[in-house]
C-alpha positions in Angstrom: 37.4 -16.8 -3.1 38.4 -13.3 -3.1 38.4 -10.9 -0.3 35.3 -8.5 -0.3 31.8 -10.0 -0.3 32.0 -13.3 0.1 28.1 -13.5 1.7 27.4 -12.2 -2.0 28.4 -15.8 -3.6 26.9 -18.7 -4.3 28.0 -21.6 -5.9 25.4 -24.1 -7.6 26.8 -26.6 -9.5 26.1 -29.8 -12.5 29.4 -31.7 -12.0 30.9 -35.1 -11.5 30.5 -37.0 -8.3 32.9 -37.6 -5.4 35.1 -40.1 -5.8 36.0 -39.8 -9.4 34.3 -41.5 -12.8 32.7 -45.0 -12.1 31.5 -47.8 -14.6 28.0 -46.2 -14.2 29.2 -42.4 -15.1 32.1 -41.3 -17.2 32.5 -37.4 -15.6 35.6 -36.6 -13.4 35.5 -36.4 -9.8 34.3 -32.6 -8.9 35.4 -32.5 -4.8 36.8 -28.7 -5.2 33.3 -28.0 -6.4 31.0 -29.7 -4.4 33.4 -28.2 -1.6 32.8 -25.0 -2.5 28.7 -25.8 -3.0 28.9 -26.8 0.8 31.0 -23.6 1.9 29.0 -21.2 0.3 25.1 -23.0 0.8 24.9 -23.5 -2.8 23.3 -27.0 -4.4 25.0 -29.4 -6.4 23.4 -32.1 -9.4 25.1 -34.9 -10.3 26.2 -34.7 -14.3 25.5 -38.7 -13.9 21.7 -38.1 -13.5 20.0 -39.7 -16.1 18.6 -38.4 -18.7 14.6 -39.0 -18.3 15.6 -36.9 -14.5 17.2 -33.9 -15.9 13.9 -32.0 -16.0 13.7 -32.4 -12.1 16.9 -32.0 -11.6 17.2 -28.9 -13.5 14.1 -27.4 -11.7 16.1 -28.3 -8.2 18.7 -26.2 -9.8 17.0 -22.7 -10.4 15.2 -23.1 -7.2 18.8 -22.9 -5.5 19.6 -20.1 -8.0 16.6 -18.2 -7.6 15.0 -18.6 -4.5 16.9 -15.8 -3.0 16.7 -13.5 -5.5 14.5 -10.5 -4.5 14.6 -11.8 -1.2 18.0 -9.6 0.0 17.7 -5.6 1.2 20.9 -4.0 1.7 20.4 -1.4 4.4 21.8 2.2 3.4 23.1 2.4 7.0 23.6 0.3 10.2 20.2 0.3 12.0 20.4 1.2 16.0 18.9 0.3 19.0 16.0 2.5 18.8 13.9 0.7 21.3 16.5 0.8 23.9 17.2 -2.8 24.9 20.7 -3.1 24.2 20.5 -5.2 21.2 19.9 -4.0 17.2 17.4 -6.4 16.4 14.0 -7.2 14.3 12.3 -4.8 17.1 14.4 -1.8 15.8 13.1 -2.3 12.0 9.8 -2.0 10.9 9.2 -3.4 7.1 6.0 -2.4 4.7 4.8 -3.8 2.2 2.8 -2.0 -0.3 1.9 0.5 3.1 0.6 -2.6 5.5 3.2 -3.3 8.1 5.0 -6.8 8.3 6.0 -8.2 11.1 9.1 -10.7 11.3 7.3 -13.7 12.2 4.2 -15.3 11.2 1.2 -16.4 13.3 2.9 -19.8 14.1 6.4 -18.1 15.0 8.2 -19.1 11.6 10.6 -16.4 10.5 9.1 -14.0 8.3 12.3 -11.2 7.5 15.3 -11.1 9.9 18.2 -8.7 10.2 21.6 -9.8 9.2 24.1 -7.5 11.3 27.0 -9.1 9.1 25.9 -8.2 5.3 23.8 -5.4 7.2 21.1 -6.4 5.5 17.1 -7.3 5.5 16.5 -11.1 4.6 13.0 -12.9 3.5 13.1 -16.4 3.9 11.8 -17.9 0.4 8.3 -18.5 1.0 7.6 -14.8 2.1 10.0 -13.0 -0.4 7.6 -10.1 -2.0 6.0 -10.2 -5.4 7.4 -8.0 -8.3 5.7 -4.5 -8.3 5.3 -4.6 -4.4 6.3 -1.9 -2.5 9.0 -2.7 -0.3 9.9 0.1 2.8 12.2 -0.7 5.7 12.5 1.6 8.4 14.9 2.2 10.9 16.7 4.8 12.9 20.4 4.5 12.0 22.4 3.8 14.5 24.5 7.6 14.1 21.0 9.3 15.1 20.0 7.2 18.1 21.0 8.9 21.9 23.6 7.2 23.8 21.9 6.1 26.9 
C-alpha cells in the first residue's frame, strides 16, 4: 500500500482460494489477496461458491463494502481534554443527532460512537450509523483552545 491513509482502505475481495486451483474449482490461488483482506479488515468470497449461493454471497459482500459507509466523521481538528482528566476521550465529545444528544454507549453498555485518536475521527459501529437526512453535530473543544492545567 502506499504511504498516506492507509485506515482509509479496504480491501473486499471474490478470488480463488488458498492453496491454488483444485479438482472442485478451476480459479488460481489468491494468498496476496486474501492477505491483504486480513491486513486491512476487509472480507473475502470464494470465486468457487456455487452458483445457486452467489445471491448470499454477494449480499455478504456489500455488507463488508457498505456497512461503514456513513458511519466515519473526520474531525476538523484534534479534540482536547476539556473535562480535565488527563485523557481525550468520548467524555470530551458530545454527538447530536437531529438536536437530541447521543451518548457513546447504549443502555446495555455496547459501543454506540467512539473516538479514534489515530484517523482523528468519530466512528459509529454499524448498527447505530445514522439514517440519510439526519442531522449529524459533533462537538468538542479543540485541543489548541483548552487551558494547560
Amino acid at each position: 500500500m502506499k504511504p498516506g491513509l492507509p485506515e482509509k482502505v479496504t480491501l473486499h475481495v471474490i478470488a480463488g482460494e488458498r492453496g491454488g486451483p483444485t479438482p472442485q474449482c478451476w480459479a488460481d490461488q489468491a494468498d496476496r489477496l486474501l492477505d491483504g483482506v486480513a491486513a486491512t479488515g476487509g472480507t473475502s468470497h470464494s470465486l468457487c461458491t456455487p452458483y445457486p449461493d452467489w445471491p448470499d454471497m454477494l449480499q455478504g459482500l456489500s455488507r463488508g463494502v457498505f456497512d461503514r459507509v456513513g458511519a466515519t466523521f473526520r474531525l476538523s481538528a484534534e479534540p482536547g481534554d476539556a473535562n480535565g482528566d488527563g485523557v481525550v476521550d468520548e467524555g470530551d465529545v458530545t454527538v447530536r443527532l437531529d438536536g437530541s444528544q447521543l451518548a457513546p454507549t447504549n443502555a446495555l453498555g455496547d459501543t454506540v460512537w467512539s473516538l479514534d485518536a489515530a484517523t482523528n475521527a468519530l466512528l459509529f459501529e454499524p448498527s447505530y450509523v445514522p439514517a440519510s437526512g439526519v442531522q449529524v453535530e459533533i462537538l468538542y473543544v479543540p485541543d489548541c483552545l483548552v487551558a494547560a492545567p
